[in-house]
C-alpha positions in Angstrom: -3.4 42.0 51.6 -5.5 42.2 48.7 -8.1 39.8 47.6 -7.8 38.9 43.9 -8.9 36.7 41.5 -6.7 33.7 40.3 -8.1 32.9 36.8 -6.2 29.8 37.2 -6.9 28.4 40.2 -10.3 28.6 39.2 -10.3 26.8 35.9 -8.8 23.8 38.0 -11.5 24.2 40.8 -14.1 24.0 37.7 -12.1 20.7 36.2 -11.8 19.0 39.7 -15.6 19.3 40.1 -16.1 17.6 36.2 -15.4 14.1 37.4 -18.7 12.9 35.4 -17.2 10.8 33.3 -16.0 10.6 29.7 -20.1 10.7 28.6 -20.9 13.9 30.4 -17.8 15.5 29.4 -18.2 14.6 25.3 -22.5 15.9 26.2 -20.9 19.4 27.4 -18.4 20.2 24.9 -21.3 19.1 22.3 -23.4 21.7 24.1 -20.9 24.6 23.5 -21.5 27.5 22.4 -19.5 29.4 20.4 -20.1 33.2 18.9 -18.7 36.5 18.3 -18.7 39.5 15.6 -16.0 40.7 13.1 -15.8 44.6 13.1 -14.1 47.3 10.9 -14.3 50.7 11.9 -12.9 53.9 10.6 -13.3 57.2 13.2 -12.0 60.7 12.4 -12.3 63.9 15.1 -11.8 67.5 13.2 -10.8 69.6 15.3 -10.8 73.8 15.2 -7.5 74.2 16.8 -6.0 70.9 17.7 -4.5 68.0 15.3 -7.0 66.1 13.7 -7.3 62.4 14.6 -8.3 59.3 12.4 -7.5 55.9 12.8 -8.7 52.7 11.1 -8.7 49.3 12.8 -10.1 45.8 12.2 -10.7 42.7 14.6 -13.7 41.9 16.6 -14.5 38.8 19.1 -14.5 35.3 19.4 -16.6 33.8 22.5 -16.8 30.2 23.7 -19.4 29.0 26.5 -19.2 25.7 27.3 -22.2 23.5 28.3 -23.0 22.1 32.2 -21.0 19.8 34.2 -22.5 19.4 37.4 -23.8 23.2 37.6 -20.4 24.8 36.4 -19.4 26.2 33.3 -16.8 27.9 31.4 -16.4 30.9 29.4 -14.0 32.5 27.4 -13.9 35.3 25.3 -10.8 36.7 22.5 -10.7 39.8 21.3 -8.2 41.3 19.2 -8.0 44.9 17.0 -5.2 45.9 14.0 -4.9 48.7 12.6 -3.2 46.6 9.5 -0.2 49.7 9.3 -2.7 52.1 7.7 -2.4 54.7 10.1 -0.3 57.4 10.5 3.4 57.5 11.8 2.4 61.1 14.2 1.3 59.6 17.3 -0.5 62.8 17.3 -2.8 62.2 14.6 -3.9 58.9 15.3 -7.5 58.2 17.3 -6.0 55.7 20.2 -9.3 54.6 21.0 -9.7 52.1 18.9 -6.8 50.0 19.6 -4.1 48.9 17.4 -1.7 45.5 17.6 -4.0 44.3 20.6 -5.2 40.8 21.6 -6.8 39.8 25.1 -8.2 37.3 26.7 -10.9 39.7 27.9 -13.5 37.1 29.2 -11.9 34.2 31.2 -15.0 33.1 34.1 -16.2 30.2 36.0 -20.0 30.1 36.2 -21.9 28.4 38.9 -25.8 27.8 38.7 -28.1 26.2 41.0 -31.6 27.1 41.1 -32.2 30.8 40.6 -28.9 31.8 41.4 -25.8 32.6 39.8 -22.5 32.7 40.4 -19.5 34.2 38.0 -16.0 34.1 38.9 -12.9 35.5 36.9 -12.8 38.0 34.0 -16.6 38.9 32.6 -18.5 41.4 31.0 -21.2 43.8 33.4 -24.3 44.9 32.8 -24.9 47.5 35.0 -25.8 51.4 34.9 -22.2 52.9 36.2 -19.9 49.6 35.2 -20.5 47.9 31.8 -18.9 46.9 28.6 -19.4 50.2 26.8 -18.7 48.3 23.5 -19.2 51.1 21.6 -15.7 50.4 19.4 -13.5 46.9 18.1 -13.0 45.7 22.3 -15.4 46.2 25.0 -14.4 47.3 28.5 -14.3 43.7 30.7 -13.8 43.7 34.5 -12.4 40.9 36.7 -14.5 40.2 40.1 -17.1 37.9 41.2 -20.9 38.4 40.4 -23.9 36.8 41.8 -27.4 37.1 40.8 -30.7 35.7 41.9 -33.7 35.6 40.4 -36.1 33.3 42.8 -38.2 36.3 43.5 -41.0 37.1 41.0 -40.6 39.9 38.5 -37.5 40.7 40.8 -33.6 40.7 39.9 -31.4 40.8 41.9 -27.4 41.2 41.6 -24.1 41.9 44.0 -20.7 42.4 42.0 -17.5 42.8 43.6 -14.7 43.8 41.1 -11.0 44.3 41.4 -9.8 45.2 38.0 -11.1 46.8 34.8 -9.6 46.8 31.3 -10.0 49.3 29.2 -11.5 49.2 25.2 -8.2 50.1 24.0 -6.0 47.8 26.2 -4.7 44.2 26.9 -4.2 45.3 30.5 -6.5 44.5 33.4 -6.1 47.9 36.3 -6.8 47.9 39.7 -9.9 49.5 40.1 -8.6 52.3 42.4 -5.4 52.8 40.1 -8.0 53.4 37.2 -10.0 55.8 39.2 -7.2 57.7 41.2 -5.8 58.5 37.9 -9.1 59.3 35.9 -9.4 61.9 38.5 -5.9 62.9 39.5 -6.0 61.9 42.8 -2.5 61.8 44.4 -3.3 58.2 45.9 -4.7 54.6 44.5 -5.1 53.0 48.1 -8.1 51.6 47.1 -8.9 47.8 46.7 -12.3 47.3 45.1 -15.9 48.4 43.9 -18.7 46.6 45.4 -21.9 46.9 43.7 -25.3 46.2 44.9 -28.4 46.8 42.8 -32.0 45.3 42.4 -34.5 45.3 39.4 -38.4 45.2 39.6 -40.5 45.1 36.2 -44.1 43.9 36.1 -46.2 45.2 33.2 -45.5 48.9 32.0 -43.2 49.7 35.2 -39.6 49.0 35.5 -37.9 50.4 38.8 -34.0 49.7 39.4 -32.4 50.5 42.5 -28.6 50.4 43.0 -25.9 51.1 45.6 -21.8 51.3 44.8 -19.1 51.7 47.3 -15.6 52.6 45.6 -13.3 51.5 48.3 -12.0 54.6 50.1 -13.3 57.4 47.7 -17.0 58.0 47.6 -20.2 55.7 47.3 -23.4 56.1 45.0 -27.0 55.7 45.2 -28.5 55.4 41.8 -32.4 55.1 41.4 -34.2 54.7 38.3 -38.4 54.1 37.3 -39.8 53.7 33.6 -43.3 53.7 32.9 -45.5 53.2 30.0 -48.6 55.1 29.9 -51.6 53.9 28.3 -51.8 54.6 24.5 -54.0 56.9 23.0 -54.7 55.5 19.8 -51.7 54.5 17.7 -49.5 56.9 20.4 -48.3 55.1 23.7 -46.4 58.0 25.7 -43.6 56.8 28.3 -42.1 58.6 31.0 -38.8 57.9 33.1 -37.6 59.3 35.9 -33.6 59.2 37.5 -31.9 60.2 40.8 -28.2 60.1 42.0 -26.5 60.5 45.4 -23.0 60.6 46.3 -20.9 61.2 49.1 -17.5 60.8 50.0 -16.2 57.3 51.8 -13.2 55.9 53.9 -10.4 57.6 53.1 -11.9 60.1 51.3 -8.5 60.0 48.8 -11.1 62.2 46.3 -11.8 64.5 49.4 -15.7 66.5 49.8 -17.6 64.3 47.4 -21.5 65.4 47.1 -23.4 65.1 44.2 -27.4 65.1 43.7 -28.8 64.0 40.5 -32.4 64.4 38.9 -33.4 63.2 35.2 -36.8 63.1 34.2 -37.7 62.4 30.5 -41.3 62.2 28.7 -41.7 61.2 25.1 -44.2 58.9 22.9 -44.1 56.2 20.2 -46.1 56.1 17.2 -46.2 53.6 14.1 -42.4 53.5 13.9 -41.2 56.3 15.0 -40.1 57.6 18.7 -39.9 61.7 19.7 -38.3 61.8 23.4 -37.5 64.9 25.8 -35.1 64.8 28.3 -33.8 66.9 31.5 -30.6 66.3 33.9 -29.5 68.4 36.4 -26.9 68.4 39.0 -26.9 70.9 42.2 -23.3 73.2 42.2 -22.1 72.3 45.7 -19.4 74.8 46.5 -16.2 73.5 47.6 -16.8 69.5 46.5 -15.1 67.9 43.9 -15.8 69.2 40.4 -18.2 71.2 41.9 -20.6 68.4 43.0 -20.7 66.5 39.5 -21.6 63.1 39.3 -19.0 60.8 39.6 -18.9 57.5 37.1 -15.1 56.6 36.6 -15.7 53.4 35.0 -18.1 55.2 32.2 -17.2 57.2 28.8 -20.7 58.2 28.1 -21.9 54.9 28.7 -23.8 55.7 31.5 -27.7 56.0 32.1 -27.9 59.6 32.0 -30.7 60.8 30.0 -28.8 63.6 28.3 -25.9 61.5 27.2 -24.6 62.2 23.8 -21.9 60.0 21.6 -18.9 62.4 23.2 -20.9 65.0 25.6 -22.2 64.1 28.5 -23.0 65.0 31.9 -20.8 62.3 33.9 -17.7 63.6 35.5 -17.3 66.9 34.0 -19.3 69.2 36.3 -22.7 70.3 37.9 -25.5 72.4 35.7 -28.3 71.8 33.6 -28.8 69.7 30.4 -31.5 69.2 27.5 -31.8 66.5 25.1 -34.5 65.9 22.2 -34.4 62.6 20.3 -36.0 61.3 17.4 -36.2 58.0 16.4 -37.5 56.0 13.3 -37.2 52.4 11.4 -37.4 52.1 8.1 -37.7 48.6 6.4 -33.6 48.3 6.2 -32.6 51.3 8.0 -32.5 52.3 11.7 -32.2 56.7 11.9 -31.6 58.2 15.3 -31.0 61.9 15.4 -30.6 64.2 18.7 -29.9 67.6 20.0 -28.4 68.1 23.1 -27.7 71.4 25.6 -25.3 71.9 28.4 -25.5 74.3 30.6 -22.6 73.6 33.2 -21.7 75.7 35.9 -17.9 76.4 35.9 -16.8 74.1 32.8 -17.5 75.2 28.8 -20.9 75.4 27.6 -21.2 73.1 24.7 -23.9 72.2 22.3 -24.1 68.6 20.6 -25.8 67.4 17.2 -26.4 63.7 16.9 -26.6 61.3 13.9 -26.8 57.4 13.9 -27.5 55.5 11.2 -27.8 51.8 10.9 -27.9 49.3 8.0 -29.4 45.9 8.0 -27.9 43.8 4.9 -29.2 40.6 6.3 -30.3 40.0 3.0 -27.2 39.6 1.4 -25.0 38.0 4.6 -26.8 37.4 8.1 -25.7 39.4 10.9 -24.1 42.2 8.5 -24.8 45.5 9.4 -22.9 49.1 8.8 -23.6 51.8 10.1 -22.4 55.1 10.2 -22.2 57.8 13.5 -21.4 61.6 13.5 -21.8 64.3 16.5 -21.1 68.1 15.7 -20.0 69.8 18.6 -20.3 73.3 18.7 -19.3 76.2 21.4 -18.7 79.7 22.3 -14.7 78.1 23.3 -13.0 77.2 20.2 -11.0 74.6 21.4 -13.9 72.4 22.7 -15.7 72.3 19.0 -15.3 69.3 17.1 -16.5 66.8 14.5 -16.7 63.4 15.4 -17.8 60.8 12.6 -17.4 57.1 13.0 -18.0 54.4 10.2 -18.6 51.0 10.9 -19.2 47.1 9.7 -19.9 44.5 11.7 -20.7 40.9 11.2 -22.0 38.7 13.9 -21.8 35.1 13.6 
């Protein structure tokens, strides 16, 4: 039978354990805190020979995280998204990704501290390389599962997650994680029960090194290693360098079949005054006869991932093996936050593609703290029609 997560039985657990008297009670609902953001956002995709998409939705988050009783806590977290009946009647033309008519109870958990550990039971946002909230639109991806993390060990993190269900950006639904991934990748069975993440953080001065392991029950496991390093600077320019490496073989019932996968990612690059020029390289070995040709597998990631070369839409995540470039530049004005990119890849059976990146963000802090708009566009451009697009996205947010 299944192991999951009763939200409920929880949430009584936590109350049963609260028996500190009216005083303490009143002390940790006065220690509440509450926050969240207020979002509208506007995306179109032009295509070359399919039907254009646009959509336009409005909603954001409200988040509530009560103070300690005894070591426990609560958390919740609503989101909702509308799209307020401005968008068109052809299901065709509409951008689904946004979400439209949608309200969840995304975050429900049960926190547990004592010392340097840290325990999270229920519905939660991760923070991990191949599973994390991707909030890149109104709702962020959430996951239901238990997380622990311990810090005790200096400059050391360390974290084991074991997850069950995932909800998408777009959804009020929580999936079973092997339902989500069987069907992301056709697979003609879901007979898997879990994910089980293991991963470990080190960062002592100019070095940060991650290391982390994930099992996906009955279909393939992953190695992911990561390093950054900050050179010394040399005058007013302090160069950086990162390195990445992914493994990946089949598991259990192998319902995927032949998984292999290697991964390398280096990238160089150097800030000076307030600006940032960055270089990056991915590849991924063909393997003749695996899945996708050996690409590397994240199902739980739309771009999202830690790949070096990742773009707004293109990346190198589950679409195939090959080689990929990427050259970012980054500056701050006083108000204004300007990233632009070019990215190559160079797959091995799937479409090359090339990718131009724009992201520009606006602080107006100084007429409302926490507003911000900001405006995103990728230009996709190939040698196959029917891959070329133009992506643009237009946002406001608000945090509070």
């Amino acid at each position: 039978m299944r192991s999951k997560i009763k939200i409920n039985a929880v949430m009584a657990a936590l109350l049963l354990t609260s028996a500190a008297g009216a005083d303490s009670l009143a002390d940790t609902i006065g220690a509440s805190k509450i926050d969240g953001n207020f979002r509208s956002y506007f995306n179109t995709r032009d295509y070359d020979v399919k039907t254009d998409e646009s959509a336009l939705s409005v909603g954001g988050a409200l988040r509530v995280n009560t103070g300690s009783i005894n070591g426990f806590n609560l958390g919740l977290g609503f989101y909702a998204a509308q799209d307020l009946g401005t968008n068109s009647s052809d299901a065709a033309k509409v951008n689904k990704r946004l979400g439209s008519e949608l309200e969840v109870l995304g975050e429900a958990y049960v926190n547990y501290t004592a010392g340097d550990t840290s325990v999270t039971v229920g519905r939660q946002k991760l923070n991990t390389p191949f599973a994390n909230s991707g909030d890149a639109f109104i709702i962020p991806f959430s996951f239901e599962g238990t997380s622990i993390v311990y810090k005790g060990i200096s400059n050391v993190i360390l974290e084991v997650d074991y997850i069950n269900s995932i909800k998408n950006r777009n959804s009020s639904t929580f999936t079973d994680v092997g339902a989500w991934t069987a069907n992301r990748f056709s697979a003609e069975s879901s007979d898997s029960d879990s994910t089980i993440i293991l991963g470990g953080t080190y960062t002592k001065d100019a070095l940060k090194v991650q290391a982390w392991y994930y099992d996906f029950d009955n279909m393939f496991h992953s190695t992911y290693l990561q390093a950054n390093y900050a050179l010394s600077a040399v005058g007013s320019t302090k160069p950086f360098v990162a390195f990445q490496y992914g493994n990946q073989g089949e598991s259990g019932d192998e319902i995927l079949g032949e998984i292999k996968s290697s991964l390398l990612g280096i990238q160089v690059g150097a800030g000076f005054a307030k600006s940032k020029l960055t270089l990056a390289y991915n590849t991924v070995s063909e393997e003749s006869g695996a899945f996708k040709s050996g690409a590397f597998l994240a199902p739980y990631n739309y771009s999202t991932s830690p790949l070096f070369t990742n773009n707004m839409l293109q990346t190198f995540e589950n679409v195939d093996s090959g080689d990929a470039v990427k050259v970012t530049f980054n500056h701050s004005f006083a108000k204004v936050k300007l990233k632009a990119s070019y990215a190559e890849f160079d797959f091995d059976t799937s479409t090359d593609r090339e990718a131009i990146d724009f992201d520009l963000t606006y602080d107006m802090s100084d007429y409302s703290k926490g507003l911000t708009l900001r405006y995103r566009i990728e230009v996709v451009t190939s040698d196959v029609k029917s891959v070329e697009q133009i992506n643009q996205r237009f946002q406001m947010q608000y945090r509070f």
